[in-house]
MMTF fields as JSON, N, C-alpha, C and O atoms, coordinates in Angstrom:
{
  "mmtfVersion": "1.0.0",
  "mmtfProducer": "UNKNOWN",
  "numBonds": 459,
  "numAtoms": 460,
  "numGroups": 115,
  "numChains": 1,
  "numModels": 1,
  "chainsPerModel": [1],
  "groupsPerChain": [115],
  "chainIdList": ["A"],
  "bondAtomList": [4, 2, 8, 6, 12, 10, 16, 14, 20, 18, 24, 22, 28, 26, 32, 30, 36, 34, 40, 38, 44, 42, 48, 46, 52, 50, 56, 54, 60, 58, 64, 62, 68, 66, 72, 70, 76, 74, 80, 78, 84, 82, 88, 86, 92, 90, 96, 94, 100, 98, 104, 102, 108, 106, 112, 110, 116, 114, 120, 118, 124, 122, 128, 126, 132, 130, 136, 134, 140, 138, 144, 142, 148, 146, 152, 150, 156, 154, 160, 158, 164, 162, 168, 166, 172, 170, 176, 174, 180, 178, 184, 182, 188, 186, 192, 190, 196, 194, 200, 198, 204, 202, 208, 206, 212, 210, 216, 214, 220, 218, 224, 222, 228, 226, 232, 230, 236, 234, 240, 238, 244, 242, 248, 246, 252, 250, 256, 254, 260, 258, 264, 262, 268, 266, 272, 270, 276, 274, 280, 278, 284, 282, 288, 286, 292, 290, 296, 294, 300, 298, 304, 302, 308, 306, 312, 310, 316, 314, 320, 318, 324, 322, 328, 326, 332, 330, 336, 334, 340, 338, 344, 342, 348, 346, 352, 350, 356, 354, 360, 358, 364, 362, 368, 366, 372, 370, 376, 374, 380, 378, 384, 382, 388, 386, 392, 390, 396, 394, 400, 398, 404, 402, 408, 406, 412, 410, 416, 414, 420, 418, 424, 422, 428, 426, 432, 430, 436, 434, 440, 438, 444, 442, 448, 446, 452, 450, 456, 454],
  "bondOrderList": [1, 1, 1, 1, 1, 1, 1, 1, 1, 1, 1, 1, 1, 1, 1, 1, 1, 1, 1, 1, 1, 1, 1, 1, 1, 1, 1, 1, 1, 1, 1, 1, 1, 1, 1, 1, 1, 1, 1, 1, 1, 1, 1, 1, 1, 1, 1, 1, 1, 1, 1, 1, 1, 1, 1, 1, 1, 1, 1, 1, 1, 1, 1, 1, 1, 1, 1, 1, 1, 1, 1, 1, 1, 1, 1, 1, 1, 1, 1, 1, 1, 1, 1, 1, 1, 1, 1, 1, 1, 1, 1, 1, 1, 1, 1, 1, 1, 1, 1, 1, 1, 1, 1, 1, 1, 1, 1, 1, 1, 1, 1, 1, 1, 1],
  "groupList": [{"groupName": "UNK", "atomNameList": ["N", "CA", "C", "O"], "elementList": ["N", "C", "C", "O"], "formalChargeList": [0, 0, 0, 0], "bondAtomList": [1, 0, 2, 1, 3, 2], "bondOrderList": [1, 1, 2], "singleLetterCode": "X", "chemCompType": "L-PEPTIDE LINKING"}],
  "groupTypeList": [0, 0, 0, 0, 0, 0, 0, 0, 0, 0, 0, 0, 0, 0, 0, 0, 0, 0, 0, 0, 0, 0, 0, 0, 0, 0, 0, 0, 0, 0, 0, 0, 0, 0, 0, 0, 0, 0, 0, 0, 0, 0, 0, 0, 0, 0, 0, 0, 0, 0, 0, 0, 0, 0, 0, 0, 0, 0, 0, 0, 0, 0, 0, 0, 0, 0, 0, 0, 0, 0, 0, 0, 0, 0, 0, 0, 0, 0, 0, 0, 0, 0, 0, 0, 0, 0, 0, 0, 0, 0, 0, 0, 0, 0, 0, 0, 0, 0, 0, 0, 0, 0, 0, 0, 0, 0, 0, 0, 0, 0, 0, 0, 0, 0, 0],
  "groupIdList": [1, 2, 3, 4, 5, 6, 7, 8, 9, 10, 11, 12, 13, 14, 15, 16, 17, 18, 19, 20, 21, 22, 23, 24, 25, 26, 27, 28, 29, 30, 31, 32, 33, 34, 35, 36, 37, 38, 39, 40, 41, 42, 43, 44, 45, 46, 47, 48, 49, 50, 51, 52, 53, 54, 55, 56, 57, 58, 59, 60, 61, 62, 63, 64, 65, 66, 67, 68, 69, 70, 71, 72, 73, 74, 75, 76, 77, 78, 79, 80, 81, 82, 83, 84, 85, 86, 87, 88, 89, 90, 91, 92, 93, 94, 95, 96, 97, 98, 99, 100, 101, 102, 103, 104, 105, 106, 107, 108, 109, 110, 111, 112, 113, 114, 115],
  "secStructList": [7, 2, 2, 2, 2, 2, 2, 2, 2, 2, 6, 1, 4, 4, 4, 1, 1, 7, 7, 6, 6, 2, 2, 2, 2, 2, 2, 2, 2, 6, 6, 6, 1, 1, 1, 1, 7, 2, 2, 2, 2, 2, 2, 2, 2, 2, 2, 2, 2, 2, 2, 2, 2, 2, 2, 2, 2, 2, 2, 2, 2, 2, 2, 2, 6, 2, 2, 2, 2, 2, 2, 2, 2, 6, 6, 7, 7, 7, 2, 2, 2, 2, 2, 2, 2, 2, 2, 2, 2, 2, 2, 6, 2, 2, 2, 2, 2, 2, 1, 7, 7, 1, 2, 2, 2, 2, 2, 2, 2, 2, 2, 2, 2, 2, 7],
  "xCoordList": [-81.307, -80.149, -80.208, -79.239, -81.787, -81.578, -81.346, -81.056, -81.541, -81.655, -80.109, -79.55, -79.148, -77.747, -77.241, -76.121, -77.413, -76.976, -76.821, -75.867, -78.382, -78.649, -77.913, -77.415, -77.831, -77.67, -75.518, -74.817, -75.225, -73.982, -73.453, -72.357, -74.225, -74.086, -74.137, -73.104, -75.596, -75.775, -74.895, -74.553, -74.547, -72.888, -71.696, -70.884, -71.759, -70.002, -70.134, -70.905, -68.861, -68.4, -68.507, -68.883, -68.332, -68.273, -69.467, -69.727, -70.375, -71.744, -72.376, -73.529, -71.557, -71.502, -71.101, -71.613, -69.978, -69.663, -70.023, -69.449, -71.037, -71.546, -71.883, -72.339, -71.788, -72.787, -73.738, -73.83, -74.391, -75.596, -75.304, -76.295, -74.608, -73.694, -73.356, -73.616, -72.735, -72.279, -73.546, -73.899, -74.311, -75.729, -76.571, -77.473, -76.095, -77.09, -76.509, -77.104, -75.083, -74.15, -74.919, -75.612, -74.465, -74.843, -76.447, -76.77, -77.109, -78.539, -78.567, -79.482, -77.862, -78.155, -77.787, -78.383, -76.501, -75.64, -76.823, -77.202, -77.462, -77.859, -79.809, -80.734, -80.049, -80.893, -80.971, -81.917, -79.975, -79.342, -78.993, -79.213, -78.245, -78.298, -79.65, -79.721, -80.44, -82.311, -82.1, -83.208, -81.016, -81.347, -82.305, -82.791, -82.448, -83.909, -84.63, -84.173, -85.784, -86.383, -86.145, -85.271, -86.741, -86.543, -87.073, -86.511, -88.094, -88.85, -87.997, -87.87, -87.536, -86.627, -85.442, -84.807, -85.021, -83.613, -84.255, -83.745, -85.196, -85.204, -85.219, -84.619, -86.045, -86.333, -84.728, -84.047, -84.46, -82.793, -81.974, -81.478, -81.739, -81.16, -81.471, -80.622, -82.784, -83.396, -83.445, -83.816, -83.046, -82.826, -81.409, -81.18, -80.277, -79.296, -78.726, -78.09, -79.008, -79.046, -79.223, -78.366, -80.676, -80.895, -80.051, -79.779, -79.582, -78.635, -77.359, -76.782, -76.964, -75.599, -75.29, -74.548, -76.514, -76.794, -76.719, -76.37, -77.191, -77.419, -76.675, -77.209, -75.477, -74.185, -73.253, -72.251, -73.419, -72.64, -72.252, -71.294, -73.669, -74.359, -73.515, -72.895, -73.593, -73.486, -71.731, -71.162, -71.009, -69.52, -69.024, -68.3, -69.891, -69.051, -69.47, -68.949, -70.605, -70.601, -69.74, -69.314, -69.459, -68.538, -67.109, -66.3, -66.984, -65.322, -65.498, -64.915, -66.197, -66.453, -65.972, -64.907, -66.654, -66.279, -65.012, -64.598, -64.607, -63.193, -62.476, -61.513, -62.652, -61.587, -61.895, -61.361, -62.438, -63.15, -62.574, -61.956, -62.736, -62.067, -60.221, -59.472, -59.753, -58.353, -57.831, -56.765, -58.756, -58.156, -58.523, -58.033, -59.34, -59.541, -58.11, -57.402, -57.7, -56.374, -55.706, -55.715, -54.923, -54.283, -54.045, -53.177, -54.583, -55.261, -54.808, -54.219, -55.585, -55.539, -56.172, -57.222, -55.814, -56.286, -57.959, -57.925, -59.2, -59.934, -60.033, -59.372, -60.881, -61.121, -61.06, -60.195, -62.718, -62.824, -61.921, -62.269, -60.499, -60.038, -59.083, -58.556, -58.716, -57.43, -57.901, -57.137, -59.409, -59.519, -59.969, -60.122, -60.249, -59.958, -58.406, -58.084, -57.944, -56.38, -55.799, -54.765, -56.238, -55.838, -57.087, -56.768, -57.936, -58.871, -57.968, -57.838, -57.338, -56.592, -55.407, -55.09, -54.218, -53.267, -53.41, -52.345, -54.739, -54.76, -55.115, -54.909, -55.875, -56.113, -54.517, -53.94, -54.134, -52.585, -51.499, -50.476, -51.456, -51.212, -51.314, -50.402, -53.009, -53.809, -52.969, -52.584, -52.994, -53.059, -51.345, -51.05, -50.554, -49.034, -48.694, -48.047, -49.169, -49.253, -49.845, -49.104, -50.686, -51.852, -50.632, -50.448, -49.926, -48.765, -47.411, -46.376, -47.615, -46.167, -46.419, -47.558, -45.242, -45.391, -44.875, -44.355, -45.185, -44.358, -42.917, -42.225, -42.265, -40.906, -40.386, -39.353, -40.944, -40.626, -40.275, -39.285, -40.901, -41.106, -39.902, -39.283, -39.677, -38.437, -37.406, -36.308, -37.553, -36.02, -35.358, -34.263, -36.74, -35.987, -35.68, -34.964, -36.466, -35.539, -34.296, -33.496, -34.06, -32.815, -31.935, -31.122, -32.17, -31.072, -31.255, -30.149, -31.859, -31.657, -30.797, -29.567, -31.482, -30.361, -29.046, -28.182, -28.768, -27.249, -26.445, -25.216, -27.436, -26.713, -26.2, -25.513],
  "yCoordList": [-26.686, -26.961, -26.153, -25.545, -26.202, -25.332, -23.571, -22.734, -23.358, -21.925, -21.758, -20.949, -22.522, -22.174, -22.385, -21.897, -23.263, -23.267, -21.832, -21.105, -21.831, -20.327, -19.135, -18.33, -19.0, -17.887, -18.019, -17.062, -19.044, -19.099, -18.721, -18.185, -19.002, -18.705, -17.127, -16.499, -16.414, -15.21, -14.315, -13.228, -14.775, -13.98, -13.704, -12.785, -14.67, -14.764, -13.556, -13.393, -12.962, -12.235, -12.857, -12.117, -13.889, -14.973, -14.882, -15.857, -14.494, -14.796, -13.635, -13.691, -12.68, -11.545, -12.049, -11.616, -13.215, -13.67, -15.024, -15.694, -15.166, -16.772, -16.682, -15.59, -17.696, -17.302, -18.656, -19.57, -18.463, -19.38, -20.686, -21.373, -21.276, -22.565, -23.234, -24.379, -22.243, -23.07, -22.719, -23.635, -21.814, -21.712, -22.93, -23.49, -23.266, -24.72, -26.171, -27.054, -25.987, -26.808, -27.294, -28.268, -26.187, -25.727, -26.583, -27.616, -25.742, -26.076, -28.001, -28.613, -28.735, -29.93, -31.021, -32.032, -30.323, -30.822, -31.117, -32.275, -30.008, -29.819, -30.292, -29.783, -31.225, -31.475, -33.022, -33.621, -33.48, -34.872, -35.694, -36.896, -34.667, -34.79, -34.89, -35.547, -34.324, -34.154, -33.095, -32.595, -31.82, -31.222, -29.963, -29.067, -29.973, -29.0, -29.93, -31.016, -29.396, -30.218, -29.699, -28.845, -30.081, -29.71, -27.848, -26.922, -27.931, -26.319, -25.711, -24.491, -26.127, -24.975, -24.81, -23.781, -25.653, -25.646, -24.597, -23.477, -24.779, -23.813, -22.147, -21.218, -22.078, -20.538, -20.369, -19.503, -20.905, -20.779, -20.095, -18.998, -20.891, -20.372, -19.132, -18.34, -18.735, -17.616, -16.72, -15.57, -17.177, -15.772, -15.444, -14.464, -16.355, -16.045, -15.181, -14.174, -15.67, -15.084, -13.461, -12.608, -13.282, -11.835, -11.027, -9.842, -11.891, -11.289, -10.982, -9.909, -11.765, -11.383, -10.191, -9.226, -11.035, -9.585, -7.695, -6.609, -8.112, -6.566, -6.544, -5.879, -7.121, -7.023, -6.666, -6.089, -6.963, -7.083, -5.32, -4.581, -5.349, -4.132, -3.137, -2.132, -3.594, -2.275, -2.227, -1.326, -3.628, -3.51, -2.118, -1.173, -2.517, -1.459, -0.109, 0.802, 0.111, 1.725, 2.087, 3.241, 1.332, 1.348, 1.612, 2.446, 0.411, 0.947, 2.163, 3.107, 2.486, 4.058, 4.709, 5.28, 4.856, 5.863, 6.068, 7.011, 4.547, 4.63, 5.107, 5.846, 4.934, 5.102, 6.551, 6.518, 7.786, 8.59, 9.459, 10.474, 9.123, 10.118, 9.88, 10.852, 8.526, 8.491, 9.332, 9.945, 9.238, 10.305, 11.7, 12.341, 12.228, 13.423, 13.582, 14.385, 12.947, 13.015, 13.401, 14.617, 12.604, 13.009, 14.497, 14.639, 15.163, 16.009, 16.959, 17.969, 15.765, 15.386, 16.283, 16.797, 16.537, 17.485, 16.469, 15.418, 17.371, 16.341, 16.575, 17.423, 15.761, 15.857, 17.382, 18.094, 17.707, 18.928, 20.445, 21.489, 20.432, 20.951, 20.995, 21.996, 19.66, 19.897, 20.384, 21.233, 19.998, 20.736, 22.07, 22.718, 22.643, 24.108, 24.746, 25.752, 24.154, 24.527, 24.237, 24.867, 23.409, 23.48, 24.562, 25.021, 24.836, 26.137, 27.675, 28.618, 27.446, 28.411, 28.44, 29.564, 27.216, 27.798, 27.695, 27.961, 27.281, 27.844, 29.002, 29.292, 29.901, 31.417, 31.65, 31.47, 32.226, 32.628, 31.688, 32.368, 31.062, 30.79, 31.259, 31.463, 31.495, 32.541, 34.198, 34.835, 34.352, 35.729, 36.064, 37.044, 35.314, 35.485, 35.676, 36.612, 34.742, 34.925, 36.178, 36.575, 36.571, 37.813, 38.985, 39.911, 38.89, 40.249, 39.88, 40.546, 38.934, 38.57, 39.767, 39.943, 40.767, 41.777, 40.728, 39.644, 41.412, 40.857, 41.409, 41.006, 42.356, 42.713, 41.713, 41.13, 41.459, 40.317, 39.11, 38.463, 38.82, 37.757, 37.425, 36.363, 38.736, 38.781, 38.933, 38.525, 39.48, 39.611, 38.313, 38.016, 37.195, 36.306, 35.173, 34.176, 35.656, 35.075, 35.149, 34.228, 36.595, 36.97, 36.263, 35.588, 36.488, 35.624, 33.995, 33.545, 33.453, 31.907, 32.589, 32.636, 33.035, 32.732, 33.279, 33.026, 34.222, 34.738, 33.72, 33.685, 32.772, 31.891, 30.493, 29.598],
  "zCoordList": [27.874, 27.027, 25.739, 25.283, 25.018, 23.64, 23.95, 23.094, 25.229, 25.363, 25.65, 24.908, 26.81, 26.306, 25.664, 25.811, 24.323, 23.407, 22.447, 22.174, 22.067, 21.617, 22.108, 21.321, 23.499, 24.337, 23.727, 23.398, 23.776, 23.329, 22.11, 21.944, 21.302, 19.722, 19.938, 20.169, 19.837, 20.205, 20.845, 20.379, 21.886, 22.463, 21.765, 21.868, 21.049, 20.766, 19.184, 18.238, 19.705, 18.586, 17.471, 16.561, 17.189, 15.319, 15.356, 14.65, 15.613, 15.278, 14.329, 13.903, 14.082, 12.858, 11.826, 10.794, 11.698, 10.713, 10.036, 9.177, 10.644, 10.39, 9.179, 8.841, 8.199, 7.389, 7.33, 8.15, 6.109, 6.516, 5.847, 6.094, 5.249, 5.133, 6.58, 6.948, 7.261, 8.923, 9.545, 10.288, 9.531, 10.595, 10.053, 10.675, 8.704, 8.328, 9.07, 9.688, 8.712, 9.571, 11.019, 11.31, 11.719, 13.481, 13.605, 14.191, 12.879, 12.962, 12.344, 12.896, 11.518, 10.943, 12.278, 12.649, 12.829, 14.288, 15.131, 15.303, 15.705, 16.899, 16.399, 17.032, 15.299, 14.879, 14.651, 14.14, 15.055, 14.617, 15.64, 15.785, 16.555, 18.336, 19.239, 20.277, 18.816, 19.53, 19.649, 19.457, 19.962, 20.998, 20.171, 20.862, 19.197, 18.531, 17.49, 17.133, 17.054, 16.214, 14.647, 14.493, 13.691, 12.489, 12.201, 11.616, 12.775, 12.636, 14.041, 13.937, 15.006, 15.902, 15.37, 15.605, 14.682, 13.756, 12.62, 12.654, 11.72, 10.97, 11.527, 10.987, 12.706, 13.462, 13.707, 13.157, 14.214, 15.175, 14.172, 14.428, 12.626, 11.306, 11.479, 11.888, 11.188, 10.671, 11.54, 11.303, 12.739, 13.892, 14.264, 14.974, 13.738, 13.565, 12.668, 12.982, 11.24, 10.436, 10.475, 10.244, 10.858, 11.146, 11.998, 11.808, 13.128, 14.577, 13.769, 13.948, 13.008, 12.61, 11.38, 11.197, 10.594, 9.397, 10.15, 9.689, 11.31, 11.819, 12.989, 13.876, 13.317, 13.848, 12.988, 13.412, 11.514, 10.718, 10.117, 9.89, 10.084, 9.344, 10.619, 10.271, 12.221, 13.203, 13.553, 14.17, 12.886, 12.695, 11.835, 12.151, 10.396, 9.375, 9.537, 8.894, 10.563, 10.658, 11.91, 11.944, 12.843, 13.596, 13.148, 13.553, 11.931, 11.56, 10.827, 11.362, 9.632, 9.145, 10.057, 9.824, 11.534, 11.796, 12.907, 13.582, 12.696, 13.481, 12.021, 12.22, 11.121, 9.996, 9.464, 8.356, 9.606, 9.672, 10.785, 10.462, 12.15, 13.068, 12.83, 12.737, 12.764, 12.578, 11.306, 11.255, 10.336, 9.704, 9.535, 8.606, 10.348, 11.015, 11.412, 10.804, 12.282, 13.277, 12.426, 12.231, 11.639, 10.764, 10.016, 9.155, 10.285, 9.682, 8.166, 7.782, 7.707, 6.043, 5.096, 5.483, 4.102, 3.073, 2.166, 1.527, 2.508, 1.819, 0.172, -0.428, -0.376, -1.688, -1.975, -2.486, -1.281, -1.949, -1.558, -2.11, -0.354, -0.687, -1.376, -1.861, -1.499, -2.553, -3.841, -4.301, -4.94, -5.684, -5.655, -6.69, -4.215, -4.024, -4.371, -5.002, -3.973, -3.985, -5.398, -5.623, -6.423, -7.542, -8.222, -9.319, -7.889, -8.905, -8.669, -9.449, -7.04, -6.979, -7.476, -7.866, -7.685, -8.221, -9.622, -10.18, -10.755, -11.69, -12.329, -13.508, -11.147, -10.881, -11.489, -12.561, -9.961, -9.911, -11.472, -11.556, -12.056, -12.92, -14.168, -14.969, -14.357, -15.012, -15.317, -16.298, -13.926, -13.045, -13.47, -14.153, -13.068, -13.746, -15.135, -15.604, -15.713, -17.173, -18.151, -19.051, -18.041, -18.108, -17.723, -18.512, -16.626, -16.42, -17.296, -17.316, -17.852, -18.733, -19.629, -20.063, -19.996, -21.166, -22.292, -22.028, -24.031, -24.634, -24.632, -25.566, -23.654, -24.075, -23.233, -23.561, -22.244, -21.307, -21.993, -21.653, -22.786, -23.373, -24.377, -24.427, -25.284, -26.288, -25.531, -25.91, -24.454, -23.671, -23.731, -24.208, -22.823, -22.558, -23.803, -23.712, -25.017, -26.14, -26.294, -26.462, -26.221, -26.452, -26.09, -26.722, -24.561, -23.593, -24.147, -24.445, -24.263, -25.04, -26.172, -26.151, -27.017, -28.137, -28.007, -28.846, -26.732, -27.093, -26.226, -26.166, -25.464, -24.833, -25.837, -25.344]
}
């Protein structure tokens, strides 16, 4: 009986999310009933605990890298090129300005003020 119990807990997907408030719960239940003793109730906690901590742990590198290839898909501009792409258009920005003459420059006064 304590081994399908266990074997049940252990299976189920919620068992990543247990935390140790309800594994104390679970464990006070099934300690109150006979069906473990006070020290198999404590191991049981403490091996849950661990099972889920490192289910937990093997969820979020799982979603990383579902969230990671989907936006691969996408195929998205990352950090470091978009500030490639702004070092470059402040080059060319640079680079435009630098060919401005000053007659260029008074011309287009002109034209303001005769406008």
């Amino acid at each position: 009986m304590k081994e399908l119990l266990k074997n049940m807990l252990y299976t189920g997907v919620g068992a990543a999310f247990l935390t140790r408030d309800k594994l104390d719960e679970i464990r006070k239940d099934l300690v109150d009933r006979g069906n473990l003793t006070k020290e198999e109730g404590k191991e049981f906690v403490e091996d849950l605990l661990k099972k889920s901590n490192s289910a937990r742990d093997q969820l979020e590198i799982w979603l990383d890298r579902q969230v990671e290839d989907r936006i691969k898909g996408f195929n998205l501009a990352t950090t470091d090129e978009v500030a490639e792409l702004r070092r470059k258009v402040e080059e060319l920005q640079v680079a435009l300005n630098s060919k401005k003459t000053p007659e260029t420059n008074s011309e287009e006064t002109e034209d303001i003020e005769d406008a």
